[in-house]
N, C-alpha and C positions, 0 to 999 in steps of 0.2 A: 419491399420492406424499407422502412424509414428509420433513420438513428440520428440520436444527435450531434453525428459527426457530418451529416450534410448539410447543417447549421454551421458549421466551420470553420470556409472556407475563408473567408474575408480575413479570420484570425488567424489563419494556420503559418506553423513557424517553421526554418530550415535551421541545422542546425544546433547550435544552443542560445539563437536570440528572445528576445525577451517575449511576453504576450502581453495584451490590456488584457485583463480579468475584472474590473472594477473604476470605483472612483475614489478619491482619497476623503479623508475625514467622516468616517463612517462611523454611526454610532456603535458600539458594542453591544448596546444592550436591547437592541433595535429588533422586532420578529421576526424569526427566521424568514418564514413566507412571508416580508417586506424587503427584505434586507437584499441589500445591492452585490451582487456577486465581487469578491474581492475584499469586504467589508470584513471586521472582526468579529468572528462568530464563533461564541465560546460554546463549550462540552452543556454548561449552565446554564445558558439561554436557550440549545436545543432543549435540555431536561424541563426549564418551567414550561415551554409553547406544549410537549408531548403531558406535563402532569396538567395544563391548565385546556389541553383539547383542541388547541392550537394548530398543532402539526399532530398529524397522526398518520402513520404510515401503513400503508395496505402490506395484507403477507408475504405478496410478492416483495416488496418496496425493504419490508423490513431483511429478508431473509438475503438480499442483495446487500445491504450495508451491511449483514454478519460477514458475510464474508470478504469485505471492501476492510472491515474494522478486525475481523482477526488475521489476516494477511499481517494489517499493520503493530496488530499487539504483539504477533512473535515475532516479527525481525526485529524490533524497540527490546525484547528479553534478548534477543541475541547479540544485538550491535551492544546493551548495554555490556556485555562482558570482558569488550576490549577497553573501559576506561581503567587508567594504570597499567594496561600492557599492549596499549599501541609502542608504531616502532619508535615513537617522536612524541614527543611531549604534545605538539598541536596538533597529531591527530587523537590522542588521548579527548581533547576537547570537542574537535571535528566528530568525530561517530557520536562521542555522547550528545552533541547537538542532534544529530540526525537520529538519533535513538529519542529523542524527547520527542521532536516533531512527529515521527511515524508513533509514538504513544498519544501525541493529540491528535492525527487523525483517530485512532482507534478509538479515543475515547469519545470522538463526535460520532463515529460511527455508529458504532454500540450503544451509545445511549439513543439516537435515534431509532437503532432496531431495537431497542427495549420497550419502544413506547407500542408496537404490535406483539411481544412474546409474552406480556406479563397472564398474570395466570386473573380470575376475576375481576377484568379491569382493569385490573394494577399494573404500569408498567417495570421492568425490570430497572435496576440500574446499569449504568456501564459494570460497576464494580461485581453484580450477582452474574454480568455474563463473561466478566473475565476471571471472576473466581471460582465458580460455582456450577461451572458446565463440567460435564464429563468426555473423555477424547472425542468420541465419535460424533462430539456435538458440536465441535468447532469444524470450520467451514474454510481453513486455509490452501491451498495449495501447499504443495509438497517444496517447491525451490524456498517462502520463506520459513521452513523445518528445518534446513539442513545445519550443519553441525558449520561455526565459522573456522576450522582448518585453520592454515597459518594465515598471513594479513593477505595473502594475496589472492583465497579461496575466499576470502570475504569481500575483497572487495569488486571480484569476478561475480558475484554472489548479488552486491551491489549495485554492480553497472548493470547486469539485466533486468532487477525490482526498480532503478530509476529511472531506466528510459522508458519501461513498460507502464510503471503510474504516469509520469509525465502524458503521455496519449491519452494514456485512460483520463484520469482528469482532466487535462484538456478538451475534451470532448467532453466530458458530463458535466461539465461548466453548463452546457446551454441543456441541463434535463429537463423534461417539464416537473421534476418533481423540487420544488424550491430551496427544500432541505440541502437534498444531494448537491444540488447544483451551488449550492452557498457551501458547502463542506468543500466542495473538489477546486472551488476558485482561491479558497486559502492555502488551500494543499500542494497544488500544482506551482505557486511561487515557490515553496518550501523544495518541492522535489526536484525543481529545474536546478537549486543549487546542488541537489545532492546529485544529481547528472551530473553535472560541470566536475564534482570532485572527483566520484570515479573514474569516468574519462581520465581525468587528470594523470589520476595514478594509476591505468593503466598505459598511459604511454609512458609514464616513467619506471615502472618495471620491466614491461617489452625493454626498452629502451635503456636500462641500469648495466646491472652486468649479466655474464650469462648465466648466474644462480637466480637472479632475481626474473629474468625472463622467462627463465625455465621453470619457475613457479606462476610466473603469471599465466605460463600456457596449461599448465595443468590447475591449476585454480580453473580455469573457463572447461577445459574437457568434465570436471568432476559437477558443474553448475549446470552445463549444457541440457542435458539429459532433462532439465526439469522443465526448460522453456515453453514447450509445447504447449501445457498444462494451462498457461496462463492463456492462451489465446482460441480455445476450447470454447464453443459454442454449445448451451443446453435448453431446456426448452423456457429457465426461467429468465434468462436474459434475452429470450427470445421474443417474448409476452412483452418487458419491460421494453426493450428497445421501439417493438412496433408501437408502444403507449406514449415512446419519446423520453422515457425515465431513465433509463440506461444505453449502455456502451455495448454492443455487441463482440465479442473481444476480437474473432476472427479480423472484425474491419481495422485494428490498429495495428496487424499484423506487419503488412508492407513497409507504414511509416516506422516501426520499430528494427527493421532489418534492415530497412535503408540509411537509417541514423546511426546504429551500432557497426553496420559497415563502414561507414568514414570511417568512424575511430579506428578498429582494425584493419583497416587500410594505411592509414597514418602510422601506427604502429606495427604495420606489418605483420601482423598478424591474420593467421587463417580462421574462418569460420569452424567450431571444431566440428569434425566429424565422427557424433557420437552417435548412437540409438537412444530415442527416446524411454523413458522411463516410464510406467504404470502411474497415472494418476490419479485421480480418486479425491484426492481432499476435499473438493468442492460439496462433498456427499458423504461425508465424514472419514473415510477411508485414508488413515494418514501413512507416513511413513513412522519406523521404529523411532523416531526421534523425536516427536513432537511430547509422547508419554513425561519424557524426562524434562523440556521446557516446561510443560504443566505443573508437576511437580516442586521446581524450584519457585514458580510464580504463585499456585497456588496452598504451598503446604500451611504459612502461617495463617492464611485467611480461613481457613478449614480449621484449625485450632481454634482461631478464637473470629469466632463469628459475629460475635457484637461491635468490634472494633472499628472504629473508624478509619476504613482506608481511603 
């Protein structure tokens, strides 16, 4: 079996050093399948290449960025909840930064799966598959469901969805599907900083005093459970991988355990030892929690359906 992580190797990073993904001065407004991996590739330029036939995604192809884009539309509803009650005024700005990026992946995502869901042709938009699905039709895993607990269950919460996209994207940099592979080369600069910030502050909680430690270790006991989830191998990323389109997740597994091991190493911290958790999302099967994110993201769009969101 072949994936685009045996493409690379030449790129591959230790650490949290940087990657080439691209070349600078890239147009934006440029065709997806043209455009130079790293290059500015808005939610809008996917939309016209998928309405003008441009890019068009097979079901497998599409039914992969559903779940690559709603991963990232709920933790963006969830991170957004800490602005004005982080602990610090700069992390007030910090999550909502990182809550905006993880809403433009998803929005590049989804509107590239829209351009295979739509019903007579018609592609979906981002906005009918973020507002307009019902639970069992979203495709996240369960870790980005979970409730953000105090700052330190989120940011354990964090550190596992950064260093796990970081792999993923870095790998599906080189997909042979153009699209994806131009989504995950913007994305993967984005995530590498959201890495560096978790990290950060978990070594400064391990490391604070003994309340704040003792929340950082149960923040990661209460996150733990859901890891697994994400590195789950099924038969569609199975198809995708050997076509060179996706990331098989099992293979990011290693460089994800050996990368979050520094950190808690450095901090002193142990791997927890939990049971893993029932997962399912990938197959609509969520947890009790995902009901009420929907809810809050999608009540007014359900009211008033004409609206321009």
């Amino acid at each position: 079996m072949s994936t685009p992580a045996t493409n690379t190797e030449a790129s591959e990073t230790h650490g949290h050093g940087d990657i080439s993904t691209g070349v600078a001065g890239g147009d934006s407004n440029a065709s997806a399948t043209r455009i130079t991996p790293g290059n500015a590739l808005r939610p809008e330029d996917i939309a016209l290449e998928v309405r003008t036939g441009l890019a068009k995604p097979s079901g497998d192809v599409a039914e992969y960025a559903l779940r690559l884009g709603d991963d990232a539309l709920i933790l963006a509803q969830r991170l957004g909840h800490w602005i004005s009650r982080a602990p610090e005024l700069e992390e007030d700005v910090a999550l909502g930064n990182i809550a905006l990026d993880q809403l433009g992946h998803a929005r590049s995502f989804l509107t590239y799966a829209g351009g295979a869901l739509g019903e007579n042709g018609t592609p979906q938009s981002e906005d009918d598959l973020a507002y307009f699905r019902r639970e069992h039709e979203f495709r996240s895993a369960h870790l980005f469901e979970q409730p953000n607990g105090d700052f330190a269950a989120t940011i354990a919460r964090q550190f596992v969805v950064s260093y796990y996209q970081f792999e993923l994207y870095r790998r599906l940099t080189g997909s042979t599907d153009a699209t994806l592979a131009a989504i995950a080369a913007k994305a993967v600069k984005e995530v590498d900083y959201h890495r560096d910030h978790s990290a950060q502050w978990v070594l400064r909680l391990a490391g604070g005093t003994d309340e704040s430690r003792k929340r950082m270790i149960h923040g990661l006991k209460l996150m733990w459970p859901y890891v697994g989830e994400l590195f789950e191998d099924d038969a569609l990323v199975t198809r995708l991988a050997e076509a060179g389109a996706a990331v098989v997740p099992s293979s990011i597994r290693e460089d994800f355990d050996r990368l979050t091991g520094e950190v808690f190493a450095e901090a002193e911290l142990e791997v927890p030892d939990v049971p893993s958790a029932p997962g399912g999302g990938r197959q609509g099967k969520h947890s009790e929690h995902l009901g009420y994110i929907l809810a809050e993201m999608q009540v007014l769009a359900r009211e008033h359906p004409g609206a321009n969101w």
